[in-house]
N, C-alpha and C positions, 0 to 999 in steps of 0.2 A: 748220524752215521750215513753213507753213501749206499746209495742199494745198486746192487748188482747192476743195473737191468737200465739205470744212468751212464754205466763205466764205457766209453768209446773202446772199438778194438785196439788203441794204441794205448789205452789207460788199462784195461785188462792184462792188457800184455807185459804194461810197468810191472801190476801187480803180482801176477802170477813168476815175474822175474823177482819183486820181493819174496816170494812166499817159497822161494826154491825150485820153483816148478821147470819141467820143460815146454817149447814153445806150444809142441801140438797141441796143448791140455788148455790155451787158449782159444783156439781155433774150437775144439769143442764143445767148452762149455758156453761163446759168445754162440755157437751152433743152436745150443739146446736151449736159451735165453730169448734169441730173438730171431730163428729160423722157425724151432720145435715147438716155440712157446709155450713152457715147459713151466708150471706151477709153483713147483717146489725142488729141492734138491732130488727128492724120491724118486724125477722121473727121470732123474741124467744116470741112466745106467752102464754107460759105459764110464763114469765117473769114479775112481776111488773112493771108498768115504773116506779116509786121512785126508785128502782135498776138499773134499764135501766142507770138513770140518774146519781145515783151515778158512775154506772163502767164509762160512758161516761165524766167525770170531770178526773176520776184517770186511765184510760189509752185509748188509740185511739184502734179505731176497724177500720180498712184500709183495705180492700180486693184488691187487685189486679183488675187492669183494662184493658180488651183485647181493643187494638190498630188496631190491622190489625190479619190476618187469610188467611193461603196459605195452601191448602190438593194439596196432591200429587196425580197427576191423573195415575201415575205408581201403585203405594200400597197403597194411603192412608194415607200412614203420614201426619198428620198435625203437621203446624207451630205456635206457637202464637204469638206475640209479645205483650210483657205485661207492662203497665206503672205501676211503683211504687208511689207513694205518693207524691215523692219530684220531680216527672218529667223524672225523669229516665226511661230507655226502659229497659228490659231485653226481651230473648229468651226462650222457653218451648217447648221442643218437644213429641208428642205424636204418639205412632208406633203402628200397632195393628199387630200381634202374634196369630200363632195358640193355644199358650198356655197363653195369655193374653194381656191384656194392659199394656206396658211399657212406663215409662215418664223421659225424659230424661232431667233436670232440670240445672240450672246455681246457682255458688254460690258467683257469684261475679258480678257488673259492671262493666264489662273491665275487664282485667287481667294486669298484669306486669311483668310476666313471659318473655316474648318476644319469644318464640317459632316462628321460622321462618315461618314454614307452615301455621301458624294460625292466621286465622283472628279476632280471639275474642282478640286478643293481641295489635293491630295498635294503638289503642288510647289511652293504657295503663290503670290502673284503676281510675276507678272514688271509688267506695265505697265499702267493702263488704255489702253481703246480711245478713237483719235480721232472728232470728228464724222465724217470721210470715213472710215473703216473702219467705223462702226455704219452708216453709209449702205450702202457699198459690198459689206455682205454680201448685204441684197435687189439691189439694183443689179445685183450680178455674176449671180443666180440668175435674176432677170428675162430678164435680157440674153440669155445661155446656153441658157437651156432656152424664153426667145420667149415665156414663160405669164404674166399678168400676176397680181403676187400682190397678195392682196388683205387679207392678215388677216399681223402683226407679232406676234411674243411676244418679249421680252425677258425671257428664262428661260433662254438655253445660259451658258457657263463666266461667270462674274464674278460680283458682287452690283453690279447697277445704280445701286443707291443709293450705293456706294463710290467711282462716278462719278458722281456726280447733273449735274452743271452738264453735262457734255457730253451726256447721256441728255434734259435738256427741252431742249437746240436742236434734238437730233436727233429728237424729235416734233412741236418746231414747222417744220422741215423737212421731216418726210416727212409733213405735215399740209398742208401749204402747195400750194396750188392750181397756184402756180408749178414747181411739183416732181410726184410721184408721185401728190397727191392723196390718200393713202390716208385712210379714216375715222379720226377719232380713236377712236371706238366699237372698232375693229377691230385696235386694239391693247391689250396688256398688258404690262403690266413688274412684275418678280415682286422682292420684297425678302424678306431673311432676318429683318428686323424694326430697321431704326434708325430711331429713334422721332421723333429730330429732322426727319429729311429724310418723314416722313409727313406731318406740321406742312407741312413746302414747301413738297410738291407737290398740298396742298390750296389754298394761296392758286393755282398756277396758272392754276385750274379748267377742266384737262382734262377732255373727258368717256372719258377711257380705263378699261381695268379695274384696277385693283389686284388685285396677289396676294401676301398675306401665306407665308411658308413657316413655315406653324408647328410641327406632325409631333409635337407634344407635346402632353398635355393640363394639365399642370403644371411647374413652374419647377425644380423638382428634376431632370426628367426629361430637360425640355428642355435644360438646362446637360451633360447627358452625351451629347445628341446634337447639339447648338448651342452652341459656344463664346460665340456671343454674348448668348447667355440668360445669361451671366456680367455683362452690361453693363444689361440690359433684361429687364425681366419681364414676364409675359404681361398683367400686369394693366394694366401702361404702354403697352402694344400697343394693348391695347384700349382705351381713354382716347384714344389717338392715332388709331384705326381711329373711333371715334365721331365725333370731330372731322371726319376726312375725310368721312364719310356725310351731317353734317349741311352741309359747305361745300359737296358737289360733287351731293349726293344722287346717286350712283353706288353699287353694289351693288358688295361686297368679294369677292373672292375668296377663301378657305382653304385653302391648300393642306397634305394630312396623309400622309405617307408610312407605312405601314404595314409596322411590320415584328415579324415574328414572336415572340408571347411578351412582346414589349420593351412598343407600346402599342398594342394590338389588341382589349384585354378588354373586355366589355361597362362594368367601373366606370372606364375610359378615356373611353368614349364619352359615356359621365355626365357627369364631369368638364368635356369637351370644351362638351357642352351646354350647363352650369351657365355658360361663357362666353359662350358664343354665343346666350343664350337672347334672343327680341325682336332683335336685329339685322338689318338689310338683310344678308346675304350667304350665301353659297355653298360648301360644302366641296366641293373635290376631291381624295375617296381616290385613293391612289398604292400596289399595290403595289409595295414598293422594288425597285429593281436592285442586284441582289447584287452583289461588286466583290472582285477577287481580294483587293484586301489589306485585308478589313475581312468578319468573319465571320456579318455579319446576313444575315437568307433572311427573303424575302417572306412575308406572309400566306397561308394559304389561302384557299382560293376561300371558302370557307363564312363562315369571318373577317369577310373582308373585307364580306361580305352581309350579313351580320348587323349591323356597324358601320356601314353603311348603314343598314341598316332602323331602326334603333334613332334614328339622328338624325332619319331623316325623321319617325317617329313620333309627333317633338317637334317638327314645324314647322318644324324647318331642313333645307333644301334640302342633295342632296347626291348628287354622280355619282362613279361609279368610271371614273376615268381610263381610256381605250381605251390598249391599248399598242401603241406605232409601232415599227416599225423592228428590234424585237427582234434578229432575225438578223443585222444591223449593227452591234451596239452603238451604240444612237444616246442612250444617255443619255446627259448632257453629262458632257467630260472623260473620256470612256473611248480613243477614236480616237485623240484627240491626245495622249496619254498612250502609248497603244502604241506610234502614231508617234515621238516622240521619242527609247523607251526604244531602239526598231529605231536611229535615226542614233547614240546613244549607243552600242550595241553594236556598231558600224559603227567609228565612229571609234576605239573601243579596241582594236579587229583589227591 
């Protein structure tokens, strides 16, 4: 069944035209949904309950349920860990910003990508996320902590683009003046590289960020750290990244994890260049998060500067990631991974 909190105001409005209703009664309960962010039927007081009752027959109102909560005693990130409806765990991270609240949200159960580095990838996927659970992870952080966020990444567990169709309503939702308002500027959605759904979400024309996860500076390399560099090549990337540049004129984002020895060397950063040369965009160095069950170790500090210096050099733009949360484990798939192996060793007791 469809939960509330999925339904666009023009799908709201179908239904409330099925259910007998009159129009304003639209207008306030999408009000109380995703302005008021509003828990349960309980708190829509201006609401009949004979309404109450009908929408609670013709679609579920499910809010997200926080599990567990780890703040970084470094900066303050907070973690959440959040249960979905059917049991499932997912990830939410929240960063706090000289220039705002940023929520760094997941849009999948597990991933399947298999990304070596990563641990939101180990147990593969279980489901993607609905409209109303990509909503409801800012929803639930807003709500809770009172701070109104202002800046969206779509970069915790899934590959966004493996959901593509429920990730554009959920921008044109949380875009929508009727809703949260947030900038489209002010968000990003970060893909591991399907080349097709790049093509997409250029006819869109969002003005959001793109962020490519590339972490390789060639196809050989990247196929042993990205399974799906087995499908798509850096070269189809970029053909596909041009395309997006010239539909949306938006600057691309790069994202390159840094890991030791692997592609760190200065004839990397060549490489990396010889792609990126003349293009609109941006690299952001990652050094990596080491992860029990995979033997990479980050960059050094000195590494990592140099592979810096050496792009800027060349005209392309390029920061090293601040890192959040560290003391948390907040890079994605690490938390909820703990957590589940703790209920699995629970249940075999």
């Amino acid at each position: 069944m469809t939960d509330l909190r999925s339904l666009s105001f023009q799908e709201l409005t179908g239904l409330m035209e099925q259910l007998g209703e009159k129009k304003f009664r639209t207008t306030q309960v999408y009000e109380w949904v995703h302005k008021k962010l509003a828990h349960s039927y309980d708190e829509m007081t201006n609401i009949p309950k004979a309404l109450k009752e009908k929408l609670s027959d013709a679609v579920v109102f499910e809010p997200l349920k926080e599990v567990e909560r780890y703040v970084s005693k470094l900066d303050g990130t907070t973690k959440f860990l959040l249960e979905l409806s059917d049991g499932n765990i997912i990830e939410t991270v929240l960063m706090k910003y000289h220039h705002g609240n940023s929520v760094c949200i997941s849009s999948q159960v597990g991933c399947r990508m298999g990304c070596r580095f990563c641990a939101s990838t180990l147990g593969g996927l279980t489901r993607h996320l609905t409209v109303a659970e990509l909503l409801g992870q800012i929803y639930y952080i807003q709500k809770t902590t009172g701070e109104r966020v202002s800046n969206v990444v779509v970069m915790g567990t899934g590959e966004p683009f493996d959901n593509y169709d429920n990730i554009v309503k959920f921008i044109h939702m949380l875009t929508d003046e009727k809703g949260l308002n947030i900038s489209q500027r002010n968000i990003t959605v970060s893909t591991c590289g399907l080349v097709e759904r790049i093509y997409d979400l250029a006819k869109e024309q969002f003005s959001i960020t793109l962020a490519i996860s590339l972490h390789a500076p060639n196809d050989q390399m990247r196929k042993e750290l990205m399974p799906i560099a087995n499908k798509y090549t850096i070269s189809q990337i970029m053909e596909a990244c041009d395309y997006y540049i010239k539909e949306t004129g938006r600057r691309i984002t790069f994202e390159y994890s840094l890991v030791a020895g692997v592609n760190d060397k200065e004839e990397h950063a060549k490489e990396l260049i010889r792609h990126l040369s003349g293009k609109l965009c941006h690299v952001n160095l990652i050094p990596v998060n080491p992860i029990d069950e995979r033997d990479y170790k980050r960059s050094t500090k000195a590494s990592v500067e140099a592979f810096a210096k050496l792009l800027e050099k060349n005209h392309i733009n390029a920061t090293v990631r601040r890192e959040m949360g560290s003391d948390i484990q907040a890079a994605c798939g690490q938390l909820r991974k703990r957590y589940n192996d703790r209920k699995e060793e629970k249940s075999n007791d």
